[in-house]
N, C-alpha and C positions, 0 to 999 in steps of 0.2 A: 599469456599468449603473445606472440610476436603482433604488434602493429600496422598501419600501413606505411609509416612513415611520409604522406603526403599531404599536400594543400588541396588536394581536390575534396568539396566536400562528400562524404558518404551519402549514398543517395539510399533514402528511408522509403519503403511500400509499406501505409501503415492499414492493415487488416479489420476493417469495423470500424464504423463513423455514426454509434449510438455515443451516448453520455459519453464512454469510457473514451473514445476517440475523439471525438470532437471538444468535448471540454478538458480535457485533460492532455492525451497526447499531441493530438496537433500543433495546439498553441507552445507547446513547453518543448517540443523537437524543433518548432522554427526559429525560438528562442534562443537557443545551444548552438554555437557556433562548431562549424564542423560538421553538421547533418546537414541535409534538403530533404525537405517534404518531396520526394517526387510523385508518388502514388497514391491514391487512397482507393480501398478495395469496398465496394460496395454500391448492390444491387437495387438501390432504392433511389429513382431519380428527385427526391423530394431533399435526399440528403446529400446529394452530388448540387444543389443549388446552392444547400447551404453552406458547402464546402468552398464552391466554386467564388460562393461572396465575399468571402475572406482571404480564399488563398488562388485568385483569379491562374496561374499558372500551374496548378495542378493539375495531373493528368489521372485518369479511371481507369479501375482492372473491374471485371464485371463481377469478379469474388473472388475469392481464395485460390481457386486452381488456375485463376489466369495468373495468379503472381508469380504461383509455381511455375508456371511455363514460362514465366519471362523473366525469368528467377537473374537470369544475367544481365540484364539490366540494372542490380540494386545490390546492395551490399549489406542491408539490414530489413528485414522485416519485424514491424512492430503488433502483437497479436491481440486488439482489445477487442475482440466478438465475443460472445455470450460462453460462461464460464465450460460446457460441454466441447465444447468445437478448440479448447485449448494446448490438450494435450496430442488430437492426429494434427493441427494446425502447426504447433511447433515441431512434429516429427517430419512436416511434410516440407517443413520450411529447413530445417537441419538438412535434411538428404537431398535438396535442392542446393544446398553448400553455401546457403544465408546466412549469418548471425541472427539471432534471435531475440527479442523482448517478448514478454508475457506478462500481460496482468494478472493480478493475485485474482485469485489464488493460481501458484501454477499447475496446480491437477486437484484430484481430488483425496488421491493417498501421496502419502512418503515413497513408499514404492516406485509410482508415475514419475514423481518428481527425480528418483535415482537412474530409472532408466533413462526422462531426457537427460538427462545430465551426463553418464555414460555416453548417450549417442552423441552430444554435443564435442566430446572429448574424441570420438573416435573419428569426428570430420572434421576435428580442429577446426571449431566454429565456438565464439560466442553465445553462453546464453546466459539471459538476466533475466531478475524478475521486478516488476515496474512495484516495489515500496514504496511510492510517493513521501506517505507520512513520518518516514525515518527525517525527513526537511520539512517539517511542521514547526512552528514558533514554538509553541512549547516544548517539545522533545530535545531542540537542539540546546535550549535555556536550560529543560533540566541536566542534558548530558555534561553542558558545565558547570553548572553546581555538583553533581558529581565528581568530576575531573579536580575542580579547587576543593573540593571535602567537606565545603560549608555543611553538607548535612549529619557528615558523618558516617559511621556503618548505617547504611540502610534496614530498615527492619521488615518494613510493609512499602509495597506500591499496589497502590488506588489506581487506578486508571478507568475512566468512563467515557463511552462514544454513543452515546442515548439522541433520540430523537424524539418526537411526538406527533407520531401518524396515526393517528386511529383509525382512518381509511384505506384498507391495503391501496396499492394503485394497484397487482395483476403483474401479471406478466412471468418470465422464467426467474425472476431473483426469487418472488413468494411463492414458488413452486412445489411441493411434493415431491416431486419423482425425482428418485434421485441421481436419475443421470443429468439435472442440470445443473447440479452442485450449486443447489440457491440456499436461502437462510443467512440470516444476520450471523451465525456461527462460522461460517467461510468467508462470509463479505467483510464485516466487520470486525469481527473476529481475529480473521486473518492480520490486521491491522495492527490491533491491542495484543497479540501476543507475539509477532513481529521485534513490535517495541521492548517486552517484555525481555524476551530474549536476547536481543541486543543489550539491552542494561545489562541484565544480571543473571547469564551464563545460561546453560543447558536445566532442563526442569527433571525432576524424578519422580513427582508422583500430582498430578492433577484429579481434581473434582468439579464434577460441572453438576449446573442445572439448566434446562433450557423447555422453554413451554413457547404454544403455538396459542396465543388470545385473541386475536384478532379472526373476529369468524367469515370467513372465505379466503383464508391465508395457510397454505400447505406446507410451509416452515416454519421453521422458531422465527420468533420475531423479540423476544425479551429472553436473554442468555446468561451464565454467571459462570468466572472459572475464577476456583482456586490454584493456583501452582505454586509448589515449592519448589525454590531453586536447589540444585547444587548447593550451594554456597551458603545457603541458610535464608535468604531472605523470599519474604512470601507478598505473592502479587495475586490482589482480588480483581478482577476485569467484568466490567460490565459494558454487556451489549443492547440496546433496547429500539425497540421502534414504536413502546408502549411507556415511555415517559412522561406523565405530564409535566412532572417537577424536576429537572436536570439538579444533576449532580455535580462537583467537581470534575472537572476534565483531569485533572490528576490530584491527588494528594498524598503525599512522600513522606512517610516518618522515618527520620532516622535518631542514630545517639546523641546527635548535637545538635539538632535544628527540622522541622518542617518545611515541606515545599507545597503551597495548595495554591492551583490556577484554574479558574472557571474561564470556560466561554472558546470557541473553536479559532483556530489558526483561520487567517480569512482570506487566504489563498482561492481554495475553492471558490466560495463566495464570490470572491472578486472575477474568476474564471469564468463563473455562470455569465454573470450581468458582463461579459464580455469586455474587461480589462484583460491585459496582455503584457507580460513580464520585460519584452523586450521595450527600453528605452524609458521604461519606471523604475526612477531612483530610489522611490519607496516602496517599492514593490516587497510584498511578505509583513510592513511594519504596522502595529496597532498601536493605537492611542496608550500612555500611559495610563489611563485607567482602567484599561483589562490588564494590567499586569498582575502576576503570580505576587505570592508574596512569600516573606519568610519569615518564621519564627522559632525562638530559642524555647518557646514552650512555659517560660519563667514566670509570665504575665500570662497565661491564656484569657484571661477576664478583660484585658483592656482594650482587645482587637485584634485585628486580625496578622498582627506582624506588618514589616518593612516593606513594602515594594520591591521586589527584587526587575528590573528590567528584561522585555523579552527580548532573546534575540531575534532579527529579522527572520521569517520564514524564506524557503530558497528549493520552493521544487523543480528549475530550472536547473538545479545543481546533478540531479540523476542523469540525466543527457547531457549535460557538460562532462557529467566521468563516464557514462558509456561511451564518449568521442575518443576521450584520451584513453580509454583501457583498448580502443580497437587502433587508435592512431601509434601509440607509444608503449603497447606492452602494460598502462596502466591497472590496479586491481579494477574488477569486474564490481558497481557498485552496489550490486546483490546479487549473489550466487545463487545457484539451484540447489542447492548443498546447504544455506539456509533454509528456503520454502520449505524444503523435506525436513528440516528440526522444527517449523511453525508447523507443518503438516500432520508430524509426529501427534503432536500437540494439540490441535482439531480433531485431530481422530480418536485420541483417549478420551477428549474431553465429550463428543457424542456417546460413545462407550458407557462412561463413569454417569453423563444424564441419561440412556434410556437402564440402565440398570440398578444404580443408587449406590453407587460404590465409590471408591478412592482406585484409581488406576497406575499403577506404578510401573515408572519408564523404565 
């Protein structure tokens, strides 16, 4: 799409100031040069305080439909409210003639995700979907171990994003019903097979398992996909909110060498307890001794391989290229046209768990 070619920065109405807004988007749009926070949409004056502590010059819409109506004021709205309200939210923000962001999931089918996408296309508007963790420490380390061959033909990827909640907390993510599109299957899920797909191509035929263990929790909470790639190589993904004992966060066999890296990207982390990307030189970097390691597989008995270095994490990087793809024409740093190939993907894989089958794409 054509840019805007100017200095003026894009002024952002960011929609929902829960978790997904306030730890996540806020901080990382004020970071990216080329946006302004102008707006934050929402009806809870407990979270306009906390808005207000941090970013003292922002202005309030009372919710969603006052954006729309002041929809000329802004030139981006960012959609993190609770995963139901994302697909009329982005259609309401499209035909107000906004650019658009959406947290994952961006709907609840492939379908959803085809037709915003069509309508995005027919207002020649912008729309992206907020992947954060495609700029996770690990992911980016593996994608260049890839890229230099060190590992060779891949054969299996591991991927785990486990937690250890034994106490649901409530709310619409451990919901039942399914118009809130809750479940570690969408939330997290969405995540692990994102990645998947970005590594290694379009899937053909998925197996899942996913159970509900935690008693007063109306979604899966402990999930399991198998996918075969295209291309031959096969990723096992686990979701869990019932871990005691975590798993590798990834581990990579290929023809010439392993890739196994425990322990999370500390991004988040550092987001919660109220660190902030802008003017941290270190910002995304862990200690060398959560580094991945690598091995040639020759010695398995002596250890665990080489330290292979992580690269810095850089979720500051998704708003730095939504700037440029709306200032310069730049690519869009995740399409709606992806979500719908992860979406594909979520939806065999409920399929393939409530029936006991192999689901082929």
């Amino acid at each position: 799409m054509t840019g805007t070619g100017t200095d003026t920065p894009l002024r952002v109405a960011l929609v929902g100031y829960g978790l997904a807004g306030s730890v996540f988007h806020a901080p990382l749009i004020t970071a990216a040069g080329g946006l302004a926070l102008d707006t934050i949409a929402t009806g809870s004056e407990e979270r306009r305080e906390q808005a207000r502590a941090e970013f003292p010059d922002v202005r309030f819409a009372a919710g969603a439909d006052d954006v729309w109506a002041r929809a000329g004021e802004f030139d981006v709205a960012v959609i993190a409210s609770p995963n139901r309200t994302h697909v009329p939210y982005a259609t309401a923000a499209l035909k107000a003639g906004l650019h658009v962001v959406v947290d994952k999931p961006l709907a609840a089918t492939a379908a959803e995700a085809r037709e915003l996408s069509t309508l995005a296309e027919r207002q020649g508007r912008l729309l992206s979907v907020f992947q954060n963790r495609r700029w996770d420490n690990d992911f980016l380390t593996l994608r260049r171990l890839l890229d230099e061959g060190t590992l060779g033909d891949v054969w299996r990827f591991e991927s785990r994003y486990e937690r250890w909640r034994p106490q649901p907390k409530g709310g619409w993510r451990e919901s039942g019903d399914p118009e809130e599109v809750g479940g570690l299957l969408y939330d997290l899920g969405s995540h692990v097979v994102d990645q998947a797909l970005v590594l290694f191509g379009p899937v053909v035929r998925v197996y899942a398992e996913s159970e509900t263990r935690r008693p007063g929790t109306g979604a899966d909470d402990d999930t399991f996909l198998a996918l075969t790639h295209a291309g031959g190589v096969r990723s096992h993904l686990h979701v869990s909110s019932t871990a005691a004992q975590l798993g590798p966060r990834f581990r990579v066999l290929g023809s010439r060498a392993g890739y196994v890296k425990y322990g999370l990207d500390p991004q988040e982390a550092d987001l919660r307890a109220g660190r902030r990307p802008a003017g941290e030189a270190d910002w995304g970097r862990e200690p060398e001794s959560e580094w991945g390691h690598v091995t040639t597989g020759q010695s398995p008995m002596t250890g665990h391989g080489d330290p292979y270095p992580s690269l810095p994490g850089d979720y500051p990087a998704y708003y730095t290229r939504l700037a440029a793809a709306l200032r310069t024409g730049g690519p869009n740093p995740v399409t709606a046209g992806e979500a719908a190939a992860t979406l594909e993907v979520l939806q065999a894989a409920r399929r393939s768990a409530e029936t006991g089958t192999t689901v082929t794409l």
